[in-house]
C-alpha positions as CSV (number, residue, x, y, z in Angstrom):
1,X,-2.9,13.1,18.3
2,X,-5.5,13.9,15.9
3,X,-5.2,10.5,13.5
4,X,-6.3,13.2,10.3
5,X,-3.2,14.4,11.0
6,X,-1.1,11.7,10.3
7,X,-0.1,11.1,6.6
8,X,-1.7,9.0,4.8
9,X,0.9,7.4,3.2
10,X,1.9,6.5,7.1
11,X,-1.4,4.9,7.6
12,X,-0.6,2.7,4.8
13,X,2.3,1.4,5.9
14,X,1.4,-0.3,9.2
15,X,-0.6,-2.7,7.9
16,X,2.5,-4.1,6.1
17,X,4.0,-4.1,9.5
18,X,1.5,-5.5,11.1
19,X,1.8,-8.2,8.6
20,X,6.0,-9.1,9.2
21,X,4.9,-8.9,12.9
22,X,2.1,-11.6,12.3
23,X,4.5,-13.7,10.4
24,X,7.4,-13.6,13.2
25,X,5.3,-14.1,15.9
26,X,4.3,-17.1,14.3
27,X,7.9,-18.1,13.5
28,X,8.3,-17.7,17.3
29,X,10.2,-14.5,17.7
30,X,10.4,-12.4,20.6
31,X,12.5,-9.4,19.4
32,X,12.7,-7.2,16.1
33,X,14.5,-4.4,14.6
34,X,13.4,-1.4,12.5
35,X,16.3,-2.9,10.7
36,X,15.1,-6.3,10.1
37,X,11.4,-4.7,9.4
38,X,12.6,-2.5,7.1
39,X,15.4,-4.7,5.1
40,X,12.2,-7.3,4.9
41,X,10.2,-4.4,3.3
42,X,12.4,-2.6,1.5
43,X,11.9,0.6,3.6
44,X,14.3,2.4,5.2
45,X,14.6,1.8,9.0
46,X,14.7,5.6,9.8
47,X,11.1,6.0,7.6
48,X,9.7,2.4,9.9
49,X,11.2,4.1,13.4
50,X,9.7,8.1,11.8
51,X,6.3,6.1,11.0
52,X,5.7,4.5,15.0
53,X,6.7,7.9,16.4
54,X,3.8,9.5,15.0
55,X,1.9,6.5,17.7
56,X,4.6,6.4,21.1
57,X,7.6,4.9,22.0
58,X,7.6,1.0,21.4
59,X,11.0,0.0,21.4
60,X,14.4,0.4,23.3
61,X,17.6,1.5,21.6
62,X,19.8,-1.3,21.4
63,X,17.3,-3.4,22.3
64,X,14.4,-2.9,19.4
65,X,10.6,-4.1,19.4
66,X,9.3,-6.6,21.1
67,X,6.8,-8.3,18.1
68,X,4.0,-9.6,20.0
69,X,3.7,-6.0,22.0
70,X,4.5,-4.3,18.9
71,X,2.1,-6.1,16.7
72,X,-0.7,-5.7,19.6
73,X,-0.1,-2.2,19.7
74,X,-0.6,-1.7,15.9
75,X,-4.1,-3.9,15.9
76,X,-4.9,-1.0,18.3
77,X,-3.8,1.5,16.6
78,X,-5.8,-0.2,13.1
79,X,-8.8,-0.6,15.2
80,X,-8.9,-4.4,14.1
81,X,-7.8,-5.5,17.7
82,X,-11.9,-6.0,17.2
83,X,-14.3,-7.8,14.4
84,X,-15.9,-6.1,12.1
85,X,-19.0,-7.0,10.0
86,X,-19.2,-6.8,6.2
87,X,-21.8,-6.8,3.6
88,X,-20.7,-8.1,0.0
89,X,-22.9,-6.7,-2.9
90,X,-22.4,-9.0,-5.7
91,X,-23.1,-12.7,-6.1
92,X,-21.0,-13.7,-9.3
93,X,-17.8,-15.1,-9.7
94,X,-16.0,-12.1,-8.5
95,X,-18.2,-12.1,-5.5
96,X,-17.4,-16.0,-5.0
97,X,-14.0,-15.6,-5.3
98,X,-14.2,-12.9,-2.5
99,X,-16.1,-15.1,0.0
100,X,-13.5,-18.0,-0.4
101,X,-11.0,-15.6,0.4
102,X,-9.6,-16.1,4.4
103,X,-7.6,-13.4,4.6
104,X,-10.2,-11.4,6.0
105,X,-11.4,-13.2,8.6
106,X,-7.9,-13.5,9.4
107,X,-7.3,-9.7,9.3
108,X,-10.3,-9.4,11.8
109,X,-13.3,-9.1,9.4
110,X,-16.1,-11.2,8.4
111,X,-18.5,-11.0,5.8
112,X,-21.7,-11.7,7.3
113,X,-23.6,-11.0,4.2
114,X,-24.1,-11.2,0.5
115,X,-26.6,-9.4,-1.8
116,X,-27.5,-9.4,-5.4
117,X,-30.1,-8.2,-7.6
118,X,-30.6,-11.0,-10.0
119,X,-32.9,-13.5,-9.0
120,X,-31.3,-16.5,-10.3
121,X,-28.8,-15.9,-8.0
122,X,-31.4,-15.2,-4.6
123,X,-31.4,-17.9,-2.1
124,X,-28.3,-19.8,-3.3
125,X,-26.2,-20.6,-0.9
126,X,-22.5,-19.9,-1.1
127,X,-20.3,-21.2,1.9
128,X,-21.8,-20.5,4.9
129,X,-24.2,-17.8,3.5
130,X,-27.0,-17.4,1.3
131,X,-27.3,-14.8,-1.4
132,X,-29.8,-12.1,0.2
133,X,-31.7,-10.1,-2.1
134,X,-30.3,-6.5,-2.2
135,X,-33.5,-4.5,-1.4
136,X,-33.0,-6.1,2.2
137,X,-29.9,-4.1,2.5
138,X,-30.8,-1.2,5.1
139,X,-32.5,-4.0,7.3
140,X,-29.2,-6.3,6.7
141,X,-27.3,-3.3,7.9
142,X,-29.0,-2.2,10.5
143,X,-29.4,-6.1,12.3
144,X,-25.5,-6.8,11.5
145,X,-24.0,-3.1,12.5
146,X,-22.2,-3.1,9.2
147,X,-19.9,-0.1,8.6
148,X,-18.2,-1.1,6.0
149,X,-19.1,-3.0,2.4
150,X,-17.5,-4.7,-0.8
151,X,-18.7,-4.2,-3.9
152,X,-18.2,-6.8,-7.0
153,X,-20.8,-5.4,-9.3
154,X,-20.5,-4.2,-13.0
155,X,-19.2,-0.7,-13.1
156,X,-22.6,0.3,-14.5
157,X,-24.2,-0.3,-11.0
158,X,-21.8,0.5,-8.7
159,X,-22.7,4.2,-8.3
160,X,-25.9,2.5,-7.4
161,X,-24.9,0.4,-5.0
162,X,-22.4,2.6,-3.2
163,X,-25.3,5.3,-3.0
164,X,-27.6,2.5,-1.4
165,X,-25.0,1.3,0.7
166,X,-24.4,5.0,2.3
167,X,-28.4,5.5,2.6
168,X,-27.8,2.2,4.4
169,X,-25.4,3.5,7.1
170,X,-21.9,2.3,5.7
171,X,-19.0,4.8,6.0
172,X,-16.7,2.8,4.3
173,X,-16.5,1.2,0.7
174,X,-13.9,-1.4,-0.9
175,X,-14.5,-1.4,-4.7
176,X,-13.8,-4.2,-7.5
177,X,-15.7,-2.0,-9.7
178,X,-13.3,-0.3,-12.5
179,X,-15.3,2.7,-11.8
180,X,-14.6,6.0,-9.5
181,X,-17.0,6.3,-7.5
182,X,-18.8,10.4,-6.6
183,X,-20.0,9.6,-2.6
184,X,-20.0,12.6,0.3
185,X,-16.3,13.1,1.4
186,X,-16.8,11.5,4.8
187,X,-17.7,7.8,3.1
188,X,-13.9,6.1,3.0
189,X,-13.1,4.3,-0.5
190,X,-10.7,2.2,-1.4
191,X,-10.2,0.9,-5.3
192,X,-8.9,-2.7,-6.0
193,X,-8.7,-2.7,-10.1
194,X,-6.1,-5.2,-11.4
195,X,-5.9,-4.0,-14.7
196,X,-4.5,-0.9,-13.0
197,X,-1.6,-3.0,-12.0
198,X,-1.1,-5.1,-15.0
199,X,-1.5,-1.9,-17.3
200,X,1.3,-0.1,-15.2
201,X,3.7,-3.1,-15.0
202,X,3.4,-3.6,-19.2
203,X,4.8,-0.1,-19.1
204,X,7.5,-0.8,-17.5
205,X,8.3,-4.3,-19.6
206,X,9.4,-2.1,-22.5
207,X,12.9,-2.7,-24.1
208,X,14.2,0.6,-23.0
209,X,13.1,0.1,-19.4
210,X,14.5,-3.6,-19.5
């Protein structure tokens, strides 16, 4: 199947399957449900068993999924059955926060790089890397075969960045930057803006919503 034919929304989802997999295979499991999936979170089994369809047949009626094929299957499907190289642009404490972060290289990605333009911060060293100025980018993507960047700068410079970082060769952007970003349509961006989040759940702590 053409994956641009698959919702979206679809898309989405497995990765939060792919997470309750992780988590019972760790617990030890053999065997899972659309059921259990589903009741764990809080989507409808028939939506979870609709979802897979669009990808095979991984289960037996009566029987269900087994969770180490299943969750296999899905890195597969994800295309992080592999590793994949990241650059981060941004060296402050957002950017630190980001490198001490393990969840990535869990999730099968590793940030082999971080970039700044302020020189006080060039040439620390930060974990396991050292801040790289960012007018090395290109070369930094070019040696590494990055496809895909984070950005923690001010909103004022992300347009920059993002614009360097698709000169550079990346196809795909994550985003700290409270800040929509105008790229070509074939770049893939994805926003991460708490204040998004908090603004949305004041709404929501109203008295009449209470």
């Amino acid at each position: 199947m053409n994956p641009l034919a698959i919702p979206e929304i679809v898309i989405r989802r497995l990765p939060l399957y792919l997470r309750v997999l992780n988590r019972l295979a760790d617990d030890g499991r053999t065997l899972t449900s659309s059921q259990e999936l589903g009741d764990t979170l809080g989507i409808s089994s028939t939506q979870i068993r609709k979802d897979l369809s669009y990808f095979g047949e991984f289960g037996k009626q009566g029987t269900g999924y087994g969770v180490r094929y299943l969750r296999d299957q899905l890195r597969q499907i994800l295309q992080v059955d592999r590793r994949w190289n990241l650059v981060l642009i941004g060296a402050g404490d957002l950017g630190r926060a980001i490198l001490r972060y393990n969840g990535f290289q869990e999730g099968g990605f590793s940030i082999v790089a971080v970039l700044d333009n302020d020189q006080e911060k060039i040439g620390r060293q930060i974990g396991k890397l050292k801040v790289q100025d960012v007018a090395k980018l290109p070369e930094v993507i070019a040696e590494h075969g990055v496809q895909i960047a984070v950005i923690a700068v001010p909103a004022s410079e992300a347009q920059e960045v993002a614009e360097a970082l698709v000169n550079a060769g990346v196809n795909a952007i994550l985003t700290y930057a409270p800040i929509t970003l105008s790229l070509p349509d074939h770049i893939r961006v994805e926003y991460i803006d708490p204040l998004i989040g908090l603004q949305t759940m004041a709404y929501y702590l109203s008295p009449g919503h209470l």
